[in-house]
DODRENMI-797462 format. One line per 4 residues: their letters; for each residue x negated, y negated, z negated of C-alpha. Coordinates in Angstrom, 3 decimals, always signed. Each point is the difference from the previous one (the first is absolute). Example, Ala and Ser with C-alpha at 12.3 -4.5 7.8 and 13.67 -1.06 7.14 Angstrom:
<sites>
as) -12.300,+4.500,-7.800 ~ -1.370,-3.440,+0.660
</sites>
This chain:
<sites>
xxxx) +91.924,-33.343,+13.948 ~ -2.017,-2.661,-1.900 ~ -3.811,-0.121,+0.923 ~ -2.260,+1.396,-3.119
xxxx) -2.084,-2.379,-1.513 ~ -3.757,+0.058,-0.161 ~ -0.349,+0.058,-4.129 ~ -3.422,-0.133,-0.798
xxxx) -1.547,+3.514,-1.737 ~ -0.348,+0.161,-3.512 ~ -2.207,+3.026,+0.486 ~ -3.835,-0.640,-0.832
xxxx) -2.086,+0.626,+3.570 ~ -3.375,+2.084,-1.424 ~ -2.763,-1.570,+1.561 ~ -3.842,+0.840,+0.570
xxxx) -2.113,-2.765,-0.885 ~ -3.165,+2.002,+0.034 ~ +0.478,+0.939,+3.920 ~ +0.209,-3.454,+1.021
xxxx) -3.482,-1.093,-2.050 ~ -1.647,+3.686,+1.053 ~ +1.163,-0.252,+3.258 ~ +0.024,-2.373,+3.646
xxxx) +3.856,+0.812,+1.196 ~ +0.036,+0.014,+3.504 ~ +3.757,+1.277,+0.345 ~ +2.676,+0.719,-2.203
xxxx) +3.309,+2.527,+0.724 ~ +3.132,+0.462,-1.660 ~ +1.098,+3.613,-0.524 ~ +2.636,+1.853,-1.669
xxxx) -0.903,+2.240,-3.227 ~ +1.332,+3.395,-0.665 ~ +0.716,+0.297,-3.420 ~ +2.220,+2.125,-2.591
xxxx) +2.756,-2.092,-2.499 ~ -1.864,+0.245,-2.892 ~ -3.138,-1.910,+2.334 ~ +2.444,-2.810,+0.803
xxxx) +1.590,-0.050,-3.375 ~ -3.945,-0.818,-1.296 ~ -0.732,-2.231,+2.872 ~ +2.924,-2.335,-0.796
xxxx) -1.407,-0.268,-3.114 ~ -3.348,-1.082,+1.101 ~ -1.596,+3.360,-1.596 ~ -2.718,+0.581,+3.123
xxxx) -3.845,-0.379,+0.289 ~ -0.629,-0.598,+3.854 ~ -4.290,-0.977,-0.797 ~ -1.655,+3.173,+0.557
xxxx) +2.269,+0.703,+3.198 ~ -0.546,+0.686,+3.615 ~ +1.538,+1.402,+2.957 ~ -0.922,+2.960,+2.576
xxxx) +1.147,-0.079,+3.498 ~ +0.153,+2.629,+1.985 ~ +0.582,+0.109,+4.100 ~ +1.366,+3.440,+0.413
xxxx) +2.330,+0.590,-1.227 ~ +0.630,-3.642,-0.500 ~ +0.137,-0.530,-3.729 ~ -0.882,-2.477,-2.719
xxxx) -0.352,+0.745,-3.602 ~ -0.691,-2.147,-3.505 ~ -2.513,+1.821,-2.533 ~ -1.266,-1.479,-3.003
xxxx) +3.380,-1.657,-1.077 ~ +1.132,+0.514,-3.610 ~ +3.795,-0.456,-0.785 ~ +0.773,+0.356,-3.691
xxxx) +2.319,+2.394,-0.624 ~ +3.472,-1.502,-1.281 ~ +1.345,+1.490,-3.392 ~ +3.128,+0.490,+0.902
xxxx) -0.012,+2.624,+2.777 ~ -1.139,+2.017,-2.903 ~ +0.347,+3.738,+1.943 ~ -0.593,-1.478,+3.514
xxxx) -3.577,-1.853,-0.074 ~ -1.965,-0.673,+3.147 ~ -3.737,+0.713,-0.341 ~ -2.023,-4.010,-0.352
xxxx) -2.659,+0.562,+2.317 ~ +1.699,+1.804,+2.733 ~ -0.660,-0.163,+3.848 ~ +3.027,-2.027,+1.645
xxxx) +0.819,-0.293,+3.278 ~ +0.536,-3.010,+1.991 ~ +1.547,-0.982,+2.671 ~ -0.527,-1.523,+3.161
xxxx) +0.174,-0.159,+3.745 ~ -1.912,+2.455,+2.084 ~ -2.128,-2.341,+1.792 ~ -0.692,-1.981,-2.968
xxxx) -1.529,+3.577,-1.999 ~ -1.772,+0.415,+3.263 ~ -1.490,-3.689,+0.173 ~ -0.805,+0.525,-3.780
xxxx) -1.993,+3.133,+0.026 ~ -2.085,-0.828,+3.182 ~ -1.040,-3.564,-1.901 ~ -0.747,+2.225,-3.412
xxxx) -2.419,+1.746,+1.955 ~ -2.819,-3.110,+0.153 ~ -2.586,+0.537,-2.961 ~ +1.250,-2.881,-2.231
xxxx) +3.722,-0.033,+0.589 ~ +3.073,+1.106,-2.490 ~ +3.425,+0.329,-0.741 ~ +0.873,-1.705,-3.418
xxxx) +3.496,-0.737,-1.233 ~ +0.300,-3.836,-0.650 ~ +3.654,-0.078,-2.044 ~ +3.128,+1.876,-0.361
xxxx) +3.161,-1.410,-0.035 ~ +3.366,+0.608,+0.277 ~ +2.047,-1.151,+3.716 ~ +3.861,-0.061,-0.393
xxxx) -0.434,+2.796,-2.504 ~ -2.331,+2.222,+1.977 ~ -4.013,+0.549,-1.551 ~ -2.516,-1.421,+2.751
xxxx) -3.524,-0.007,-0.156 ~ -2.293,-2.804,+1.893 ~ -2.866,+1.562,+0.802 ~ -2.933,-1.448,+1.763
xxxx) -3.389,+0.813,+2.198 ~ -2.821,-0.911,-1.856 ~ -3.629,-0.509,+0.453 ~ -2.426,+0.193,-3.626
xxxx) -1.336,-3.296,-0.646 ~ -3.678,+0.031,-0.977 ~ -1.247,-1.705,-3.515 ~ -0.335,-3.309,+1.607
xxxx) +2.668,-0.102,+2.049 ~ +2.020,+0.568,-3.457 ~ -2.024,-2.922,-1.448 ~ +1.030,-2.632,+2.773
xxxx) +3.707,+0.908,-0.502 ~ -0.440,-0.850,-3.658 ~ -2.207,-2.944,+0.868 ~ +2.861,-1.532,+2.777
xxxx) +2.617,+0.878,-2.593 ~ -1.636,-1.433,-2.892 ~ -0.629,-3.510,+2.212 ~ +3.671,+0.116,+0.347
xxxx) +0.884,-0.012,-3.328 ~ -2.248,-3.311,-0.584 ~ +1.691,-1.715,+3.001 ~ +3.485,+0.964,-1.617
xxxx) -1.066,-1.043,-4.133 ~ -1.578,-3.455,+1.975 ~ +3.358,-0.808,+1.999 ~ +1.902,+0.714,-3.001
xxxx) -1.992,-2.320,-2.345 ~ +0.489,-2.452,+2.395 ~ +3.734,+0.205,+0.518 ~ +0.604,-0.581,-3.771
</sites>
């Protein structure tokens, strides 16, 4: 049986910007996504808003779930349309749910979804614990990343 090569996906992986520059990420998890065809039909086609997201664990019973998430609806599954802003399900390991909903319950702490993406043709979600950043802790992130930028347009000026 020949071995299956590791093509590279053509499928577009959603991502949250805004988390990452609203947020510290302390810890990130990958979890599977429950979703209906006409959700991975849209997905695949890179028709999902993941900004205004978040995630609620809960320790018993164990369960995680994604609110906030809009998937467009697709056209063509004209009689069999999902709703856009549904609650999904996710899933994960036991003791990972557990681990998650005892660190959401420190004032501060979240569950945001980082990207969505698609594994060997299964939907997965990378989710991660996050702490709010304050208003200057968001300005010294944009201060260290602006500084970069210089360094990079200097080295390049001086390469040519």
């Amino acid at each position: 049986m020949a071995a299956r090569k590791n093509k590279p996906t053509d499928q577009p992986a959603i991502v949250n910007r805004r988390a990452r520059h609203d947020y510290l990420i302390e810890e990130t998890l990958e979890a599977g996504i429950v979703l209906t065809g006409s959700e991975v039909k849209s997905l695949r086609a890179g028709g999902a808003s993941i900004a205004e997201g978040y995630v609620r664990a809960q320790a018993s019973p164990p369960g995680l779930t994604l609110h906030g998430v809009h998937i467009q609806e697709y056209p063509p599954a004209a009689g069999r349309q999902h709703d856009p802003t549904r609650v999904r399900r996710l899933l994960a390991h036991k003791r990972e749910i557990r681990r998650l909903a005892d660190a959401t319950r420190v004032k501060g702490v979240t569950i945001v979804p980082l990207r969505i993406y698609f594994t060997r043709g299964r939907a997965k979600v990378e989710i991660g614990l996050a702490r709010g950043k304050r208003r200057s802790d968001k300005r010294d992130s944009i201060e260290t990343r602006e500084a970069r930028r210089e360094i990079d347009r200097a080295l390049s000026r001086r390469r040519r």
